[in-house]
VOVOZA-834903 format. One record per residue: residue in three letters; x, z, y of N, C-alpha, C, O in turn. Coordinates in Angstrom, 2 decimals, decimal comma. Layout:
NODE   resn      n.xx      n.zz      n.yy     ca.xx     ca.zz     ca.yy      c.xx      c.zz      c.yy      o.xx      o.zz      o.yy
NODE    Ala         X         Z         Y         X         Z         Y         X         Z         Y         X         Z         Y
...
//
This chain:
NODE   resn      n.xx      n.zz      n.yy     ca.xx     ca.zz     ca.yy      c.xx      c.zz      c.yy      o.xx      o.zz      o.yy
NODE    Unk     20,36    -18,07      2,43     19,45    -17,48      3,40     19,15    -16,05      3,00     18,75    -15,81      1,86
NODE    Unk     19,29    -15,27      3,75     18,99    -14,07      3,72     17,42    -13,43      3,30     16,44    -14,02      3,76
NODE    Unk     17,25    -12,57      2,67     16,02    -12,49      2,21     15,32    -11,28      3,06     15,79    -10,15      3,11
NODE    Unk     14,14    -11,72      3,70     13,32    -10,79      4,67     12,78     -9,55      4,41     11,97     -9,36      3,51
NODE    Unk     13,26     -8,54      5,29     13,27     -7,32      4,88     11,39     -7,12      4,23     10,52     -7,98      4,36
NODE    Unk     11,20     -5,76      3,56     10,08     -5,48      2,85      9,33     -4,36      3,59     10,04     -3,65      4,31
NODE    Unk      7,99     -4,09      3,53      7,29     -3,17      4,14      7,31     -2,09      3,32      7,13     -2,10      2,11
NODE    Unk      7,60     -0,89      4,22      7,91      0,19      3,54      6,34      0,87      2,83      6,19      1,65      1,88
NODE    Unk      5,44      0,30      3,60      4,37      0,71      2,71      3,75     -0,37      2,07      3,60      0,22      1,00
NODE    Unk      3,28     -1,46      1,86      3,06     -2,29      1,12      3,67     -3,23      0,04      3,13     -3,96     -0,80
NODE    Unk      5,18     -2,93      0,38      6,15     -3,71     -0,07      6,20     -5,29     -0,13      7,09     -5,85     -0,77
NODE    Unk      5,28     -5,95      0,53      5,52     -7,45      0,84      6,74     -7,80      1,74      7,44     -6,91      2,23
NODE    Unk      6,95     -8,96      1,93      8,02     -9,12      2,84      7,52     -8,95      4,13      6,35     -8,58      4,18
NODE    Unk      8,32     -9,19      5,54      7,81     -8,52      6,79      8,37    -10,04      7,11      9,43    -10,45      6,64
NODE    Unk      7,67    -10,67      7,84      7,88    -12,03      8,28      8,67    -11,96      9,69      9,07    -10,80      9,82
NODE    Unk      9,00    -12,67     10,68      9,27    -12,16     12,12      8,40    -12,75     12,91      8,61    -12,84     14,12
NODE    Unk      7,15    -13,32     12,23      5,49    -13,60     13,16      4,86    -12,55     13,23      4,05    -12,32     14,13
NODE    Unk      5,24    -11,48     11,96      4,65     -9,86     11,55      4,76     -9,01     12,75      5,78     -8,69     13,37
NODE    Unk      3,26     -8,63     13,00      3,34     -7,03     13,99      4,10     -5,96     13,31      3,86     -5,73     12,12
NODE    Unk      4,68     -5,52     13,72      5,43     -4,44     12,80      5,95     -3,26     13,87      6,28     -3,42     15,04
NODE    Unk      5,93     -1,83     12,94      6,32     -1,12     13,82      7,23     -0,03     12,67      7,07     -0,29     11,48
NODE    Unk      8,28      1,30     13,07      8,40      2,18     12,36      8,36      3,57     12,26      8,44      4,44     13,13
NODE    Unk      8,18      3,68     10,50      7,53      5,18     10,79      8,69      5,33      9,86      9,39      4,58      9,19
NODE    Unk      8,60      6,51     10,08      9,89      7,51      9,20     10,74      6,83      8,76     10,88      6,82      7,54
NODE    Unk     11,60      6,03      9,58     12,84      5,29      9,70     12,75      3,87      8,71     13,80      3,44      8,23
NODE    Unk     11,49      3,19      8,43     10,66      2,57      7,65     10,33      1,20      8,20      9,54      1,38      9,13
NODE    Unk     10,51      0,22      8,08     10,06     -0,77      9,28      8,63     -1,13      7,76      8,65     -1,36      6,55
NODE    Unk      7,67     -0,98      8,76      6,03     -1,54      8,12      5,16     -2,50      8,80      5,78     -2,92      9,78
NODE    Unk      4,04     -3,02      8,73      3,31     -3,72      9,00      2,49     -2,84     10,11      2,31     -1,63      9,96
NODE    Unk      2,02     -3,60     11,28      0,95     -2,55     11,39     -0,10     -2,56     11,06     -0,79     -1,64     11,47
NODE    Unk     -0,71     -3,54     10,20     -1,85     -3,61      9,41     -1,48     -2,39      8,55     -2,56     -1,80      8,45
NODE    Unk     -0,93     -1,98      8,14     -0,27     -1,04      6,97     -0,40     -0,12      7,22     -1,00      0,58      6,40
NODE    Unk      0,04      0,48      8,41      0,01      2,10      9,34     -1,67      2,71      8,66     -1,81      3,53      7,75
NODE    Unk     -2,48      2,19      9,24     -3,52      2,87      8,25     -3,75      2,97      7,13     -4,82      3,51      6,84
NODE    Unk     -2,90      2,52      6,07     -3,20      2,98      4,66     -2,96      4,02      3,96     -3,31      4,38      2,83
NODE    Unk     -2,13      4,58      4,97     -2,24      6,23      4,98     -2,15      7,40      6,18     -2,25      7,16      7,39
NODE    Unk     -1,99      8,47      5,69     -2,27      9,14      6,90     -0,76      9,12      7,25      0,25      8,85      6,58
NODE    Unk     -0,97      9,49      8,56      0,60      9,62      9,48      1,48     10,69      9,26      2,53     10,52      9,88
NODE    Unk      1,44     11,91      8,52      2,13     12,61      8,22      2,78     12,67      6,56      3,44     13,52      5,97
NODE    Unk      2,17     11,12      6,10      2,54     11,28      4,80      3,46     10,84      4,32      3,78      9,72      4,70
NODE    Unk      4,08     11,33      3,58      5,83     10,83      3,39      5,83      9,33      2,14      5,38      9,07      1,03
NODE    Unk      6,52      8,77      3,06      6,72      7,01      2,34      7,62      7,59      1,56      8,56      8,21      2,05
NODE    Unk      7,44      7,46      0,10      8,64      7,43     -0,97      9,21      6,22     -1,42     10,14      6,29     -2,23
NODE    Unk      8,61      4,61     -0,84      8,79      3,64     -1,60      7,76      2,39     -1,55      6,62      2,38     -1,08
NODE    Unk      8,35      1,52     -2,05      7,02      0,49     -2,49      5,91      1,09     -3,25      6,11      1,78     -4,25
NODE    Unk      4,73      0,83     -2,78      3,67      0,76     -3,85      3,97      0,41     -5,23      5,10      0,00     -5,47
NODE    Unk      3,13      0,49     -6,13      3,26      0,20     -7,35      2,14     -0,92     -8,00      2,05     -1,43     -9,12
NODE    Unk      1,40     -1,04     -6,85      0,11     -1,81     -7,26      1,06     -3,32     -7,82      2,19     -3,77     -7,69
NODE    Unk     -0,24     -3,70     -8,52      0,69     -5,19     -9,53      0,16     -6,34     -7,91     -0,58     -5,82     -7,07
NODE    Unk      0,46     -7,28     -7,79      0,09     -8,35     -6,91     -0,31     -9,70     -7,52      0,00    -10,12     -8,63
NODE    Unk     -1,06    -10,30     -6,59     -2,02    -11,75     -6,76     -0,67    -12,67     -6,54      0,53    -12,46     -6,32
NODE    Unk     -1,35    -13,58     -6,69     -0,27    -15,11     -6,28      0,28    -15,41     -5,22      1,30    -16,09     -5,06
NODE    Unk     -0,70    -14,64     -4,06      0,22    -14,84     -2,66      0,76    -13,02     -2,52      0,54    -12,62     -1,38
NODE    Unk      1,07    -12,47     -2,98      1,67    -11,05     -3,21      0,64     -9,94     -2,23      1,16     -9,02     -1,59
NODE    Unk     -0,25    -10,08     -2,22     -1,27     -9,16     -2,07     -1,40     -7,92     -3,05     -1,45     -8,25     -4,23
NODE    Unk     -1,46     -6,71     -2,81     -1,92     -5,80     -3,68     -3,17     -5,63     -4,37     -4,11     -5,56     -3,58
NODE    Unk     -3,58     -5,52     -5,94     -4,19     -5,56     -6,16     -4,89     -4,34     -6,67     -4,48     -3,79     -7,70
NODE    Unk     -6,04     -3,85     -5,94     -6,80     -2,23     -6,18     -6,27     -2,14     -7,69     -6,29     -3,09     -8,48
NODE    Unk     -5,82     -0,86     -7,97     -6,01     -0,53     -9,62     -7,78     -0,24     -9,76     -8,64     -0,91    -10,33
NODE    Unk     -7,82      0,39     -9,39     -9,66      0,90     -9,60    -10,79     -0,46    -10,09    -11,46     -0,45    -11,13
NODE    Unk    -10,80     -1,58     -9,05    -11,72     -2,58     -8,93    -10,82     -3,49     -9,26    -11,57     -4,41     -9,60
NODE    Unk     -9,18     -4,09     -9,49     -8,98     -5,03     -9,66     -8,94     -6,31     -8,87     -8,80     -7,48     -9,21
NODE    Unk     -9,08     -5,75     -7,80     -9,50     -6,91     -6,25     -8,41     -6,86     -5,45     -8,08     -5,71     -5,17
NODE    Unk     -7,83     -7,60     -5,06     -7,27     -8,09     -3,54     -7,43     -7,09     -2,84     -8,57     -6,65     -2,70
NODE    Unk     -6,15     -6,38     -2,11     -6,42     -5,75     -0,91     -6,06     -6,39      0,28     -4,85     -6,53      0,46
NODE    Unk     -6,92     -6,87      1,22     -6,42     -7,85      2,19     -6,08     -6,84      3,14     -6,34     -5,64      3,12
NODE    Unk     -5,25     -7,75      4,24     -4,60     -6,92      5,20     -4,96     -6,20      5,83     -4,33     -5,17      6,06
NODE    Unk     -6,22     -6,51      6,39     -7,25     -5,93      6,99     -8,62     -4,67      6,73     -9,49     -4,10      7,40
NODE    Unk     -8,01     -4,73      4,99     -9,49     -3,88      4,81     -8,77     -2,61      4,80     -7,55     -2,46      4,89
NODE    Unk     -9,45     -1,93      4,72     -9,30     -0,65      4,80     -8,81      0,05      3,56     -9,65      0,00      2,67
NODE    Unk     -7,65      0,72      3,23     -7,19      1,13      2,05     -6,28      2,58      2,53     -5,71      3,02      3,52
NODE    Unk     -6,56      2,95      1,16     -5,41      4,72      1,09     -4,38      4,38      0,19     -4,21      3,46     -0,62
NODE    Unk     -3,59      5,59      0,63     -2,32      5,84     -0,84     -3,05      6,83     -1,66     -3,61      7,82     -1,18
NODE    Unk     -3,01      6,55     -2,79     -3,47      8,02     -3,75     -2,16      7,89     -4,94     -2,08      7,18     -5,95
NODE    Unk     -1,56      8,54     -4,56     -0,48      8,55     -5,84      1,09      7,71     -5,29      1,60      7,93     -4,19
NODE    Unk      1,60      6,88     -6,20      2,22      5,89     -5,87      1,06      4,49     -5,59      1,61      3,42     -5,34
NODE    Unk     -0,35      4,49     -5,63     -0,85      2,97     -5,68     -1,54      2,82     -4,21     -1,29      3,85     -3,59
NODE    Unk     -2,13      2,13     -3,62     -2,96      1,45     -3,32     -4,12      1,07     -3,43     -4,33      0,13     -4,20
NODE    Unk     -5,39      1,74     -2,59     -6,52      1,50     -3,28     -7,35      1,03     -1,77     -7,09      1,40     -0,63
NODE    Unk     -8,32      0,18     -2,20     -9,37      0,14     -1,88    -10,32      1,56     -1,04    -10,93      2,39     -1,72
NODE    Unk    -10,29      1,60      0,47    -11,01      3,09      0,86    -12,38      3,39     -0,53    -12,39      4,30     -1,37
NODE    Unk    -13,02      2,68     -0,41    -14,23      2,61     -1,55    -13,84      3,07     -2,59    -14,32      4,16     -2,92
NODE    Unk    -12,93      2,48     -3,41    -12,20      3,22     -4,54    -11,65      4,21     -4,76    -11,37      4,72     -5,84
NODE    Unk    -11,34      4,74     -3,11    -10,66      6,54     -3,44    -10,87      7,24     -4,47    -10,17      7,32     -5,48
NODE    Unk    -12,10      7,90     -4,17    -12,73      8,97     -4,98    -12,49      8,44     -6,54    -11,73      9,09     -7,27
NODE    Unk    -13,07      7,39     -6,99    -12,26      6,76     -8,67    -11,25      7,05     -8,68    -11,14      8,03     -9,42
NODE    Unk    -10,25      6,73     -8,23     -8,45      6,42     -8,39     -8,40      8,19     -7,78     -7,31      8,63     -8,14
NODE    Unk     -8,98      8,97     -7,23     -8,26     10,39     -7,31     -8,81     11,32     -8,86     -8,13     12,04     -9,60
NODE    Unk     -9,61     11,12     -8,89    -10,94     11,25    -10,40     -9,68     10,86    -11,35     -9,16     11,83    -11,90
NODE    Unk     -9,23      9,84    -11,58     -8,26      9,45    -12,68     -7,22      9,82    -12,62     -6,67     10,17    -13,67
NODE    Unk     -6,47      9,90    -11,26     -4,87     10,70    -11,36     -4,86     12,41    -11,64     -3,97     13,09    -12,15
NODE    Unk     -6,37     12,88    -11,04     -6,57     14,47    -11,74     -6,72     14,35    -13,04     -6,22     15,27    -13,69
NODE    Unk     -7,36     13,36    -13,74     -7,72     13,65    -15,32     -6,07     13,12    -15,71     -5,30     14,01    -16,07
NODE    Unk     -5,73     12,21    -15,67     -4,22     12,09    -16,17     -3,68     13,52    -16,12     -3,51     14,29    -17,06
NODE    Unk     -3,37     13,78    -14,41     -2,08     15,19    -14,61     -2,65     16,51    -15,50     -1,84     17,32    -15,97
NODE    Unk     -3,87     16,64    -15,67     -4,58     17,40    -16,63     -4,24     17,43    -18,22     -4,27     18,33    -19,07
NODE    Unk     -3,97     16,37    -18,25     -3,42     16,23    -19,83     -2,11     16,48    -20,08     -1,67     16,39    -21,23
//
């Protein structure tokens, strides 16, 4: 059996019950479309580590990002909207060093 293509921004699999639409030649979720802005260039899967049912998990808080909540790209990860400002705070002090 063939293995089901992946979301270009979340990197889970894309089911064919999945709303899905594409951006920059990308097939994604459309829960996903808002996790970043629309002019921003997809380089790839996320990097966030995942839970047991392959959910992304915030680097910042360590929590579940469910499909529905509201999240950004900051970097290669995945965060929590709430967590922005942390997770941009830490990728400036990293590239600083």
């Amino acid at each position: 059996m063939a293995e089901s293509p992946r979301c270009g921004v979340c990197g889970r699999p894309v089911l064919p019950t999945d709303a899905t639409t594409h951006r920059q030649g990308l097939l994604v979720h459309v829960a996903c479309v808002g996790a970043r802005k629309p002019e921003a260039k997809i380089d790839g899967p996320m990097k966030n580590r995942r839970d047991a049912h392959g959910l992304p998990l915030c680097p910042v808080c360590d929590q579940r990002i469910g499909v529905t909540e509201a999240a950004a790209r900051v970097g290669e990860y995945m965060v929590h909207i709430g967590c922005t400002p942390e997770a941009r705070r830490r990728r400036d002090r990293a590239s600083s060093q």
